[in-house]
N, C-alpha and C positions, 0 to 999 in steps of 0.2 A: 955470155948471152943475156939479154936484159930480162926484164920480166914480160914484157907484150910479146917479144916473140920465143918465150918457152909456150905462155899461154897459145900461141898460134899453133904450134908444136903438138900442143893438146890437144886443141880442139879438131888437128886435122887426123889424127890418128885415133880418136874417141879413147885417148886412155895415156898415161904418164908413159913418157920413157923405160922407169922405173920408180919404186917407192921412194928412194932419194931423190930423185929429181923433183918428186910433185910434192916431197916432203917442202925442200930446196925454192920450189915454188910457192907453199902455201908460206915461211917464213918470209920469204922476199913481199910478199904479197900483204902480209902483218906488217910489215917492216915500213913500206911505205905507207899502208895503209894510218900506222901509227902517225908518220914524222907527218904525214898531211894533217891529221889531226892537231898533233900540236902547235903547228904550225896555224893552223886555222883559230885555235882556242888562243893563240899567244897575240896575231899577229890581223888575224879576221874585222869587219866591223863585226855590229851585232849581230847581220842576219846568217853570215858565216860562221858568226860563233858558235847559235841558234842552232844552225844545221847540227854542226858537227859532235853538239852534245847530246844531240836526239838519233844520233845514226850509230851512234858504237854500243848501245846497250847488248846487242847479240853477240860481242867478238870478249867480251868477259874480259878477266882479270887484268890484263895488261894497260888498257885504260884508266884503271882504279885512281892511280895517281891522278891525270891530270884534271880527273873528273873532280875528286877533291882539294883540288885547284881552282874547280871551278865553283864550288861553292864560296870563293871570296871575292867571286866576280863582283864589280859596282855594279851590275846590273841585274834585278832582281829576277828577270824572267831567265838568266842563265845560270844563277842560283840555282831556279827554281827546276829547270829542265836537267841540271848535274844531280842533283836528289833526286827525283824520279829516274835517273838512268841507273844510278848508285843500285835505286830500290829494285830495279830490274836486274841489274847483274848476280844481287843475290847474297849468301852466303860470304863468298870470298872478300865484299867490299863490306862484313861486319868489323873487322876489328881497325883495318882503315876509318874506319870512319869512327869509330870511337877514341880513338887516339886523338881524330881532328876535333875533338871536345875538347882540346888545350887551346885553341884559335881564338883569341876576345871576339864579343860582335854578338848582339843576342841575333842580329839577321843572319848569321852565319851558322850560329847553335840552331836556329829555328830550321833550315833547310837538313841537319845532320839528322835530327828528331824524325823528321818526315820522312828519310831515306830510312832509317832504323823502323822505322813502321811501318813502310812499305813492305821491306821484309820480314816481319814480323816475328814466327817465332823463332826461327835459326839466330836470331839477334837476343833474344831472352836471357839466355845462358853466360853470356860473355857480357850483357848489360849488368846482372844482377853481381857477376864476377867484379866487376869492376868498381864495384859500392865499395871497395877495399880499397881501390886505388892510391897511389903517395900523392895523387896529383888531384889537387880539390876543383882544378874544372872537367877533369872527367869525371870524377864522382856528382859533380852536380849534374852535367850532362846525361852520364848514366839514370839518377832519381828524376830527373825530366823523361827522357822519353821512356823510361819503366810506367812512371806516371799515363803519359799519353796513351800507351799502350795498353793499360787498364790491366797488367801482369799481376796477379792473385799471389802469384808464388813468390813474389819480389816483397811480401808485405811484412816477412822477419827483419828482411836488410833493411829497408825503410822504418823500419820503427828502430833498429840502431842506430841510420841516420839521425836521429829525431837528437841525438847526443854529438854530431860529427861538430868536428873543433870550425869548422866554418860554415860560417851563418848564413851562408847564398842557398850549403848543402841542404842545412834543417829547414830552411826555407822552403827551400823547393820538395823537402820530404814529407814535409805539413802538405802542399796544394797536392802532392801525389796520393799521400794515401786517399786524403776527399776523391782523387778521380777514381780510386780503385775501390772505396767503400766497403771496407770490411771492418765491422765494431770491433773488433779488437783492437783496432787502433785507439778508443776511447780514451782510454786508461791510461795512456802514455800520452798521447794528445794533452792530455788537463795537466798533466805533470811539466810539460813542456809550458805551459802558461804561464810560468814565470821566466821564462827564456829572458837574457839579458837584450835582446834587439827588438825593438817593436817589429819590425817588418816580420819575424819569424812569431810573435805572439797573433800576428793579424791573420799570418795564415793560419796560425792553429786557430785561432777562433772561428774562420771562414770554413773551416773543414768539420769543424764540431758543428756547427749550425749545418752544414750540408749537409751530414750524420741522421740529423735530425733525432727521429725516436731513440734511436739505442743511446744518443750522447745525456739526454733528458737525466735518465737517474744518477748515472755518476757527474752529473754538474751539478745535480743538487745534493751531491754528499761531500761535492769538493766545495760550497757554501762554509762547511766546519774547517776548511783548512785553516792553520795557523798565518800559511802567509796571504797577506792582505792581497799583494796582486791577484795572487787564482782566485780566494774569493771574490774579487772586483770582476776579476772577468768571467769567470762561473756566470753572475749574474749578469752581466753584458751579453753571452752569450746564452743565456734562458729567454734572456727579454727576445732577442734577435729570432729565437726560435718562435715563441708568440703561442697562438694559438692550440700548436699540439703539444704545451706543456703544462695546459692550463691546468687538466682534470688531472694529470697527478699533484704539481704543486697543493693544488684542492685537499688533496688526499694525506700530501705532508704536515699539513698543518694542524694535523692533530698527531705527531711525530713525537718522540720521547725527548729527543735533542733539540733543546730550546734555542741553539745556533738554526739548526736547520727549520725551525718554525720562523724565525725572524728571517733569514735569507726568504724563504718560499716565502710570506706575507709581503715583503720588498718585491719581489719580482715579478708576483701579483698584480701588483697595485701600479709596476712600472708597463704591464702588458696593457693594463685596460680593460678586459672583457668584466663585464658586469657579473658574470653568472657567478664572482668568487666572492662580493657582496656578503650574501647569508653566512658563509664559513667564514670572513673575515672577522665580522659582525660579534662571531661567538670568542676568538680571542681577546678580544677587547679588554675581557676579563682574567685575561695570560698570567700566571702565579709570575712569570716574566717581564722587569719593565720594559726591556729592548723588547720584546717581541711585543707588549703592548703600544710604545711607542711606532713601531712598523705600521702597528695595523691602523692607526689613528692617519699616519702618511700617507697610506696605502688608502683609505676612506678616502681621503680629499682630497685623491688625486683622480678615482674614481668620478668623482663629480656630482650633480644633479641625481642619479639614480641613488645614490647613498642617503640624500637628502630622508628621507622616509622610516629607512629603516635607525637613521639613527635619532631621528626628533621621537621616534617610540623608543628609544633605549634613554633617553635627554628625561622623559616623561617617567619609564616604568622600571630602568634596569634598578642594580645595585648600584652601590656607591662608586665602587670600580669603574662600573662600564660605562654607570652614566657620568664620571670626570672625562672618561676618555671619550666620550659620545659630544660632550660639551667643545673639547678640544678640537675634533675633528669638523664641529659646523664653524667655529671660529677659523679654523682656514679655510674651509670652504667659504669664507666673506659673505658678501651680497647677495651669493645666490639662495642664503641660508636665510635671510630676512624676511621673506613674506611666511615661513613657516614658523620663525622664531616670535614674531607678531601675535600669528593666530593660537598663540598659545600666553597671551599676554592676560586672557582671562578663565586662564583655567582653574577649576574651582580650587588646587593646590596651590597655597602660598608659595609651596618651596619652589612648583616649578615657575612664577610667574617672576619669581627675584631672580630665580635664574637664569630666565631669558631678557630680565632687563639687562642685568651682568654679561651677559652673550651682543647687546646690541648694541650696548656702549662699546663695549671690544671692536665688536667690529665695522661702526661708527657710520653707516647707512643713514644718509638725511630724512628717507622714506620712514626711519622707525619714528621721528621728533614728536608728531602728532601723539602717537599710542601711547608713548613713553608719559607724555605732558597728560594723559589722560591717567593714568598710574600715579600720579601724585595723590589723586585722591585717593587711593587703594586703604583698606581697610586696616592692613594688616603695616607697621610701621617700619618693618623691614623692606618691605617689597616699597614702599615709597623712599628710603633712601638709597637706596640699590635706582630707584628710574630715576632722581636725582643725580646720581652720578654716571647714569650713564649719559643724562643729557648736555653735563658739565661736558662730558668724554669728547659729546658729539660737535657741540661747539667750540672746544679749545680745538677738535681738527679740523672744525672750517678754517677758523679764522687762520690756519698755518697753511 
C-alpha cells in the first residue's frame, strides 16, 4: 500500500489502523520526505534549493547531513539559509557542525560560526571541548565562534590557545579574547608580543588596545622587558591607546625604574596631548641620560606649546636642563626662531651666545639681521658666537 492511500486510510477512519501502521506511515512519510529533499538540494535550481533548506528545520536530526552540505553550497543565500536551519534544529546539529570546521573556505567557517550562535549555549560545552582538538581547523573554528559568542568560561582554553602550535589558532584566540574582554587576558596577551607571526602580534596588539584601561599598566611595565619586540610594541600599543593613557604615563615618570621613565617620556611625547609638557619639562634634568634624551624628543615633537616653557628653562634652568632645553629648540627649527631672537638682547651674556649658537644651528635667514647686529655686542664672546652663526647661515644658503 503506497503512502497516499494509507494516508486516505487515515484520514477516513480519524485514527491509524494500528500503532505500527501509523508508525509505518510517519517513516514512509520521512522517507520521502527526505529523498525529496535531497533531491531538491542536489538536483533543484536555486529557488528549489531555497525552499527546501527553509522547510525541514522542524523534522530535526535526520536532515543534519545534507544541511551541512549545504553550507558548501556556491551560493551564498543557501549557505546562508543551511545555517539558520542548522541553528533551529538545535542541540543535535552541534557536534555536526563542529566537525565541519575541517572544511577550507572562510565563507563556509563563517556560515558554521553563525549556526553555533544561533544555538548558543547547548554549543558552549562541546566548543570549548574542542580547543583540544588533534585537528587545527577545528580548534581555530572552535576559538572563532567561542569568540563570536562572547563565552566568559571559554577564557582559560583561550589564553592556552594563545601557545597553540598553529598560528591561524593563536590568531584567532588574540581577536577572541578582545571580543570576550576579560583583563585577565592582559598578562598573557603582552607575553604573546613577541609571537613569531606578525598577523598573530597584530591581533594581540588590536586586543590590548581594545582592552583599553586595564591593558595601560602592565604595557607600561612590559616597557622594562628585555626583549626589544614587546618593548617596541608595548609602546605601539600605548601610543594606539592615546588619550586614556596619558594621566598615568604622567604619573610614571617620576617611577623608580629609569627604563620605565624613558618608555613612559617616549610614549608621551609620541601621543601628543600637551597637558604632559610641565612633567616632561621636569626630567630634563633625569640623573638618567636615555631618559633625558626621551624627554628632549618627546619636547620637539610636542611642538609650538613647548616653545615657552623651554626658552624659560634656555634662560633660567641649570646646566643640565638648560643643555637639554637648548637641544630640544634646535629640533624644533624655525619655529624656535622668533623666540630665540627675542632673547638676543638679554641683559645675560651667557644667554645671548647661546642663542646666537642655537641660530646658526639652526640656520633661519630671518635670524641674519639680529645676528649682524650682535657683532657689535659688548661682550667678545657673544660676538664671535654671531659670527659664526652667521658664517653657519650662509655656507647653508649657498648649499
Amino acid at each position: 500500500m503506497g503512502i497516499t492511500k494509507k494516508f486516505l486510510n487515515l484520514f477516513k477512519s480519524g485514527k491509524a489502523d494500528g500503532e505500527e501502521e501509523w508508525e509505518e506511515v510517519r517513516i514512509l512519510e520521512q522517507t520521502a520526505h527526505y529523498d525529496n529533499f535531497l533531491m531538491a538540494l542536489s538536483e533543484g535550481d536555486l529557488d528549489t534549493r531555497w525552499s527546501a533548506v527553509r522547510s525541514v528545520g522542524d523534522l530535526g536530526e535526520p536532515f543534519i547531513g545534507p544541511l551541512i552540505s549545504g553550507l558548501k553550497d556556491e551560493y551564498w543565500i543557501i549557505r546562508r539559509g543551511s545555517a539558520d536551519t542548522l541553528g533551529k534544529i538545535g542541540a543535535p546539529a552541534v557536534g555536526p557542525l563542529i566537525a565541519a570546521f575541517q572544511e577550507k573556505g572562510e565563507d563556509v567557517r563563517q556560515e558554521i560560526v553563525r549556526a553555533l550562535q544561533l544555538i548558543g549555549e547547548p554549543a558552549a560545552d562541546p566548543l570549548i571541548q574542542a580547543l583540544k582538538h588533534n585537528h587545527q581547523y577545528i580548534r581555530r573554528g572552535a576559538v572563532q565562534a567561542l569568540g563570536v559568542m562572547c563565552e566568559a568560561r571559554a577564557v582559560p582554553g583561550l589564553l592556552e590557545s594563545l601557545k597553540d602550535p598553529d598560528a591561524g589558532v593563536r590568531q584567532e584566540s588574540a581577536v577572541a579574547l578582545g571580543r570576550i574582554g576579560d583583563p585577565k587576558a592582559v598578562g598573557p596577551l603582552i607575553e604573546t608580543l613577541n609571537d613569531a607571526k606578525e598577523s598573530v602580534r597584530m591581533a594581540v596588539m588590536a586586543t590590548l588596545c581594545s582592552l583599553g584601561e586595564p591593558s595601560i599598566l602592565p604595557l607600561i611595565r612590559a616597557l622594562t622587558d628585555p626583549n626589544d619586540d614587546i618593548r617596541r610594541r608595548a609602546t605601539l600599543a600605548l601610543v594606539t591607546i592615546g588619550e586614556p593613557a596619558v594621566e598615568i604615563l604622567i604619573n610614571t615618570l617620576g617611577d623608580q625604574t629609569p627604563a620605565i621613565r624613558k618608555g613612559s617620556v617616549e610614549v608621551l611625547g609620541q601621543i601628543g596631548n600637551t597637558r604632559a609638557i610641565p612633567t616632561i619639562m621636569d626630567v630634563l634634568d633625569d640623573p638618567e641620560r636615555s631618559v633625558r634624551i626621551e624627554a628632549v624628543k618627546a619636547l620637539a615633537a610636542l611642538g609650538v606649546p613647548a616653545i615657552a616653557p623651554l626658552m624659560q628653562a634656555f634662560r633660567e634652568g641649570d646646566v643640565m636642563k638648560r643643555t637639554s632645553a637648548m637641544e630640544a629648540l634646535w629640533m624644533l627649527g624655525q619655529p624656535a626662531t622668533t623666540p630665540l631672537i627675542m632673547v638676543l638682547k638679554d641683559d645675560q651674556s651667557d644667554v645671548r651666545k647661546r642663542a646666537a649658537l642655537l641660530l646658526g644651528e639652526i640656520g633661519d635667514q630671518k635670524a641674519v639681521d639680529h645676528l649682524t647686529g650682535l657683532l657689535a655686542d659688548q661682550n667678545v664672546a657673544v660676538r664671535r658666537e654671531a659670527f659664526e652663526a652667521l658664517e653657519m647661515i650662509k655656507k647653508r644658503k649657498a648649499q
